[in-house]
N, C-alpha and C positions, 0 to 999 in steps of 0.2 A: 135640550139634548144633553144638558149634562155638561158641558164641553168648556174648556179652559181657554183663554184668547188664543192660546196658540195651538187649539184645534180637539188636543186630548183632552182624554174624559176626568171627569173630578173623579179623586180615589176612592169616594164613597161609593160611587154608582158604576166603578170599575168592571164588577161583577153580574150587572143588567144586561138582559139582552136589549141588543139596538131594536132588537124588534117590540118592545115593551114600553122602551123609551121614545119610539117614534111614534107608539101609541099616544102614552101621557103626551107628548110635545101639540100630536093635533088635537085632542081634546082641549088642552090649554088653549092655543091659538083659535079657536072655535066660541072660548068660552073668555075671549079679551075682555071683553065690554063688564061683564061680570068680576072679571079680576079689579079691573082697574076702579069698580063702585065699593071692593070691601074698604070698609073703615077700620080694621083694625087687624093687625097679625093674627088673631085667632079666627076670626072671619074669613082671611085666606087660607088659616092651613085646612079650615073645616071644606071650604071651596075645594081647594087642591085633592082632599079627603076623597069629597064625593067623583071628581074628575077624573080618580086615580083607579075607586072601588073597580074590581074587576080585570083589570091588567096583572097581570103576571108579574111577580117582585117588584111593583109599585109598593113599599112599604114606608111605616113611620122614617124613616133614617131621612129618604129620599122624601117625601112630603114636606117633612121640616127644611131640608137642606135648599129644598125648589123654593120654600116659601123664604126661606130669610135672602136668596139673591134676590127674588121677584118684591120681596121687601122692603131690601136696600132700595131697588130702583122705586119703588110706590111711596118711600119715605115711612114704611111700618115696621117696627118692632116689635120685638115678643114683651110682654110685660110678667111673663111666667118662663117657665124655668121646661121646657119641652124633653119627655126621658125618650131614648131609644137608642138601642144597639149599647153603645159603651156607656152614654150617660146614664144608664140604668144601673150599670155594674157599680157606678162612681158612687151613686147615690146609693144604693145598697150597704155600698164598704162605709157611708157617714151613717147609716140607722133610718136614714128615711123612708118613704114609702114607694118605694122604687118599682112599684106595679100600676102606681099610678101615671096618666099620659105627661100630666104638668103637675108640676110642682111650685105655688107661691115662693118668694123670694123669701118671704119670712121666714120657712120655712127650713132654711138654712142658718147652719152654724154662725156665728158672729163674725168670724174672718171673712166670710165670705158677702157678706154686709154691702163692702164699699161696690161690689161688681155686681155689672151688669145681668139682667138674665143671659144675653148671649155667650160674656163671658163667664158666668157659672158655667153654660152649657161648655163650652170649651175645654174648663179646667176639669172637669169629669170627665171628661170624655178623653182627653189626653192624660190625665194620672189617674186613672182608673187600677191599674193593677199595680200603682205605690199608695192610693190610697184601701186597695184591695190588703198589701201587707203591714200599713198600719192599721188597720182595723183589727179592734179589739178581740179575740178568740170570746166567743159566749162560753161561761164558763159551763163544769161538766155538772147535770144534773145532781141534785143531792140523795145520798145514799142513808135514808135512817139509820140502815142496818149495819152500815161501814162505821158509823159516828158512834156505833153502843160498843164499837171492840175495843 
């Protein structure tokens, strides 16, 4: 359900209705046995994916966010770099392929090296619009006819 130890909703799924998430919630509990056989982070969000098809703003943000707590507790992590919602914008503002669902690690800049996929995920996703105004302006197409005056 979403829900923080002391009862409120996590700020990502703020905007869900209860009635979407108590959807996904029984599908999941339905679908334990399954959760707890994937072998790897991708294999649960793909699980979560299919769990989720169908429900009303069950989308990427909430898939991943369900799958890295359901994670933590199963001992899996992402071994890829997952975009949605702000992590998208993040990676955009670095030149990447930001239309894509994951992103290899490689795939990133050299600062970004020593961390984890999680926390790549995080630092996009929280400096998203300071790495939005460092990002380079593309410069302005070139003009033949401007460069013969």
């Amino acid at each position: 359900m979403a829900r923080l130890p002391n009862g409120k909703r996590f700020s990502h799924q703020r905007r869900i209705p209860a009635a979407s998430l108590h959807a996904f919630t029984n599908r999941l509990l339905a679908s334990q046995a399954h959760v707890r056989r994937c072998q790897n982070f991708s294999a649960l969000v793909q699980l979560l994916r299919d769990q989720g098809r169908g429900i009303p703003r069950i989308g990427a943000l909430t898939l991943y966010d369900t799958a890295h707590r359901l994670g933590a507790y199963l001992g899996l992590s992402p071994d890829r770099v997952y975009l949605h919602a702000g992590v998208r914008r993040g990676a955009a503002a670095l030149g990447l392929d930001h239309r894509a669902s994951t992103l290899p690690k490689a795939a990133f800049p050299r600062e970004f090296q020593h961390l984890s996929p999680e926390q790549i995920e995080d630092c996009l996703c929280i400096y998203k619009a300071a790495l939005e105004k460092l990002a380079l302006p593309s410069p302005p197409p070139s003009n033949p006819a401007a460069s013969r005056s």
